[in-house]
Every structure is written in C-alpha cells, then in structure tokens.
C-alpha positions, 0 to 999 in steps of 0.5 A: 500500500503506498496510499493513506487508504487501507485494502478493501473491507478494513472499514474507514481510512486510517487517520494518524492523530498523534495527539489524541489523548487515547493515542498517547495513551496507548499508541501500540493498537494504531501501530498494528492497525497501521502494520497490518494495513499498510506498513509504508503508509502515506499520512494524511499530513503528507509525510510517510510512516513506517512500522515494521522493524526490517524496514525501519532498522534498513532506513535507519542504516541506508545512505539515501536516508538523511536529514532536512531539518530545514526543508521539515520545518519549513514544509511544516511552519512556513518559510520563516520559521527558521528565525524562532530561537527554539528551531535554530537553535536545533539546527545547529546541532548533531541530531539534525545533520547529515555528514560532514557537519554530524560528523565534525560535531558528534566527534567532539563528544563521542570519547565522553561516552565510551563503553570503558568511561561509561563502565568506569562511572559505574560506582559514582551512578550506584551513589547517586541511586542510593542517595535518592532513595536515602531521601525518600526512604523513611517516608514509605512513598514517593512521586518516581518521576520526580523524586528519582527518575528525573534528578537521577540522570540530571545528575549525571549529565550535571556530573559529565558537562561539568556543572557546578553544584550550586548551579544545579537546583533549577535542573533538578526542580523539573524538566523543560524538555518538549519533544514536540518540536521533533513531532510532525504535528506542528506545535502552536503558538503558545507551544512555540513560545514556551519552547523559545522561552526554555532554549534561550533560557538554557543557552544564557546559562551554557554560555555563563557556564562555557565562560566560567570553564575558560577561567577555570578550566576542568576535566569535563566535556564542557571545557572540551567543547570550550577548548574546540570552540576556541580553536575555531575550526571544529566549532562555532560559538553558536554550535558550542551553546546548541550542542551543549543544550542538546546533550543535557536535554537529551542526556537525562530525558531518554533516561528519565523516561526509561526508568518510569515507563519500565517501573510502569511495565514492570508493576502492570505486568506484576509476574515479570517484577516477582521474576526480577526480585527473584533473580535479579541476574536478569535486569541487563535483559529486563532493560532491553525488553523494557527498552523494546516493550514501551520506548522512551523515544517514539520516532526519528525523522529522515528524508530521502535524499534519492529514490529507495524502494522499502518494504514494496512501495517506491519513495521519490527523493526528498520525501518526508518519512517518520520511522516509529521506533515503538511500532516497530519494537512490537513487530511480531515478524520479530518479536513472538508475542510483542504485547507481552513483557517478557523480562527473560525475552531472547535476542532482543535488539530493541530500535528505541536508540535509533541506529546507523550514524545517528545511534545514540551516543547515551545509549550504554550510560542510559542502560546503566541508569536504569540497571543500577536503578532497578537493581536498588529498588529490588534490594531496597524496596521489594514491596513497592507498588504503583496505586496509580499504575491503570491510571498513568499520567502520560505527558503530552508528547509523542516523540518522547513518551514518558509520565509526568507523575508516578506514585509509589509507596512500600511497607 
C-alpha cells in the first residue's frame, strides 16, 4: 500500500492523530492497525510512516536516508520559521545533520561516552541511586518521576558537562524538555513560545557556564567543547551553546523516561517484577525488553535524499518519512508475542536508540541508569507498588513518551 487508504473491507481510512489523548495513551493498537494495513503508509499530513522493524532498522542504516531539518520545518511552519530561537537553535546541532557537519560535531563528544568511561562511572551512578532513595526512604512513598527518575540522570549529565553544584537546583526542580518540536504535528503558538522561552533560557546559562570553564578550566566535556570552540575550526560559538543544550536535554530525558515507563511495565505486568526480585541476574535483559516493550523515544525523522524502494512501495527523493521506533519494537515478524513483557525475552535488539550514524551516543550510560536503578529498588524496596499504575499520567508528547507523575509507596 503506498496510499493513506487501507485494502478493501478494513472499514474507514486510517487517520494518524498523534495527539489524541487515547493515542498517547496507548499508541501500540494504531501501530498494528497501521502494520497490518499498510506498513509504508502515506499520512494524511503528507509525510510517510513506517512500522515494521526490517524496514525501519534498513532506513535507519541506508545512505539515501538523511536529514532536512530545514526543508521539515519549513514544509511544516512556513518559510520563516527558521528565525524562532527554539528551531535554530536545533539546527545547529548533531541530531539534525547529515555528514560532514554530524560528523565534525558528534566527534567532539563521542570519547565522553565510551563503553570503558561509561563502565568506569559505574560506582559514582550506584551513589547517586542510593542517595535518592536515602531521601525518600523513611517516608514509605514517593512521586518516581520526580523524586528519582528525573534528578537521577540530571545528575549525571550535571556530573559529565561539568556543572557546578550550586548551579544545579533549577535542573533538578523539573524538566523543560518538549519533544514536540521533533513531532510532525506542528506545535502552536503558545507551544512555540514556551519552547523559545526554555532554549534561550538554557543557552544564557551554557554560555555563563562555557565562560566560567575558560577561567577555570576542568576535566569535563564542557571545557572540551570550550577548548574546540576556541580553536575555531571544529566549532562555532553558536554550535558550542546548541550542542551543549542538546546533550543535557537529551542526556537525562531518554533516561528519565526509561526508568518510569519500565517501573510502569514492570508493576502492570506484576509476574515479570516477582521474576526480577527473584533473580535479579536478569535486569541487563529486563532493560532491553523494557527498552523494546514501551520506548522512551517514539520516532526519528529522515528524508530521502534519492529514490529507495522499502518494504514494496517506491519513495521519490526528498520525501518526508517518520520511522516509529515503538511500532516497530512490537513487530511480531520479530518479536513472538510483542504485547507481552517478557523480562527473560531472547535476542532482543530493541530500535528505541535509533541506529546507523545517528545511534545514540547515551545509549550504554542510559542502560546503566536504569540497571543500577532497578537493581536498588529490588534490594531496597521489594514491596513497592504503583496505586496509580491503570491510571498513568502520560505527558503530552509523542516523540518522547514518558509520565509526568508516578506514585509509589512500600511497607
């Protein structure tokens, strides 16, 4: 199928709505609706969906697969949205560039996340879990959001872009991350606003943290980029301030909403959290299955830079295509049962960090957060429990599913 109608007998024409509340709620029915019906599907909106795994890990990976962040947002706003401080700061970053500038910037930040560095900061994470919960322990409950999966990875990213002590209580009081300006759904006026609002806000404080680290330079990656800004061939100022608000945006969101959504999963389907109290070996696995079951990260975005053919059906260069990570997650042509959790699940290689030049660079510091995380509230709290856990607080995004609030409680 490469139209927005389904084949004959499958009732109405399928409608891609990802802001309808019952959407974000449970976006996996549509996902299969739409695999069943028409895996290469042309959205009413114009761009193209796909949501079988074969074909997003292949567009993930394929040359002819890229990025046009200007063309999107231009097809999406009009032509002088690029003037918005949130859209051009975004532009200025790696997540949206194709080589050689993706390569230049993802160059300056790869050796902060290596598998050796990410291991060595093993014992610095497992404090930083433990000193969460010394703070909530005695109180038999609390919100994990915001008591532990937020402040946790904020912490971290605090810890690797260098991030003073004294400066972190505005980062730990909350998050201004708003995936919808990745969304294909164009953001309102007051979406808009409030998004232009948190980028110049965070871009005043890199700038006033890149100066302090040029007079008292550290072992952290802001004194790095610092270094790169200042030889003036690898990064430009405006680069050094977007890039920087990236990596903690994107540092600590995708993991906050690991821990959440998996705690989630993990106390809807209960079997599977008994299974990890009684052997907790298998919490590495238990976070990739958590990773495919329900992602933090919805969706990526490329355009075609030639023509391709996927999954049967021709695309013409520049097409807008939206690749859904969790639809294809859920794949039974690679999952048996994929609606089911299952903690002990084999060879599970979930797409919820994206793939090819683009794999995200946080994806093993992120895994260790949530492993270190589960790993304590199995040993610390095994009677936890969620009151709230059929009634979640999804927040208001597509493109990073995560809850706003998550009750809990124990003996």
């Amino acid at each position: 199928m490469n139209d927005m109608t389904p084949p004959a007998g499958r009732g109405a024409p399928i409608e891609f709505n990802p802001l309808d509340p019952a959407f974000i709620a449970d976006p996996y029915p549509f996902y299969r609706q739409l695999r069943e019906a028409a895996p290469v599907f042309k959205a009413q909106q114009g761009f193209w969906l796909l949501t079988r795994y074969e074909d997003v890990a292949f567009s993930l990976r394929d040359k002819r697969f890229g990025k046009d962040f200007v063309g999107n947002m231009k097809r999406r706003y009009g032509e002088n949205r690029m003037e918005e401080p949130a859209v051009a700061s975004l532009a200025r970053t790696m997540l949206v560039q194709d080589p050689p500038d993706h390569t230049r910037l993802r160059g300056l930040v790869t050796k902060a996340f290596t598998a050796r560095r990410v291991a060595d900061m093993r014992p610095r994470i497992k404090a930083l879990v433990d000193q969460q919960l010394d703070r909530v322990a005695d109180k038999g409950e609390m919100d994990v959001m915001r008591d532990l999966a937020h402040r946790l990875p904020v912490i971290v990213i605090c810890d690797l872009l260098g991030i003073p002590e004294e400066h972190r209580a505005p980062f730990l009081g909350g998050s201004n991350v708003n995936g919808r300006i990745l969304e294909p759904v164009p953001m309102s006026r007051e979406e808009l606003d409030q998004a232009n609002f948190n980028t110049q806000a965070s871009g005043l404080y890199f700038r006033q943290l890149c100066d302090l680290r040029r007079r008292d330079p550290q072992d952290d990656l802001t004194t790095e980029l610092v270094r790169a800004e200042e030889a003036g061939d690898k990064l430009s100022a405006e680069e050094l301030e977007a890039n920087m608000g990236l990596l903690f945006g994107a540092g600590h969101e995708t993991t906050t909403n690991l821990i959440g959504n998996g705690l989630l999963a993990l106390h809807r389907q209960r079997d599977q959290w008994e299974r990890l109290k009684a052997d907790p070996s298998l919490i590495p696995n238990a976070v990739e299955e958590l990773l495919r079951f329900d992602s933090s990260v919805q969706l990526t975005g490329r355009v075609t830079h030639a023509e391709v053919e996927i999954g049967g059906v021709t695309l013409g260069a520049e097409e807008s295509v939206i690749m859904l990570l969790g639809a294809a997650n859920r794949d039974p042509a690679q999952y048996p049962d994929p609606d089911r959790l299952d903690v002990g699940r084999a060879n599970v290689r979930p797409l919820s960090f994206g793939g090819g030049i683009h794999f995200c660079l946080g994806a093993q510091l992120a895994r260790l957060e949530a492993e270190l995380v589960f790993a304590a509230l199995i040993e610390r709290m095994p009677t936890l429990e969620l009151p709230e856990k059929d009634k979640p607080a999804w927040r208001r995004s597509f493109t990073l599913r995560g809850l706003s609030k998550l009750p809990a409680v124990w003996r």
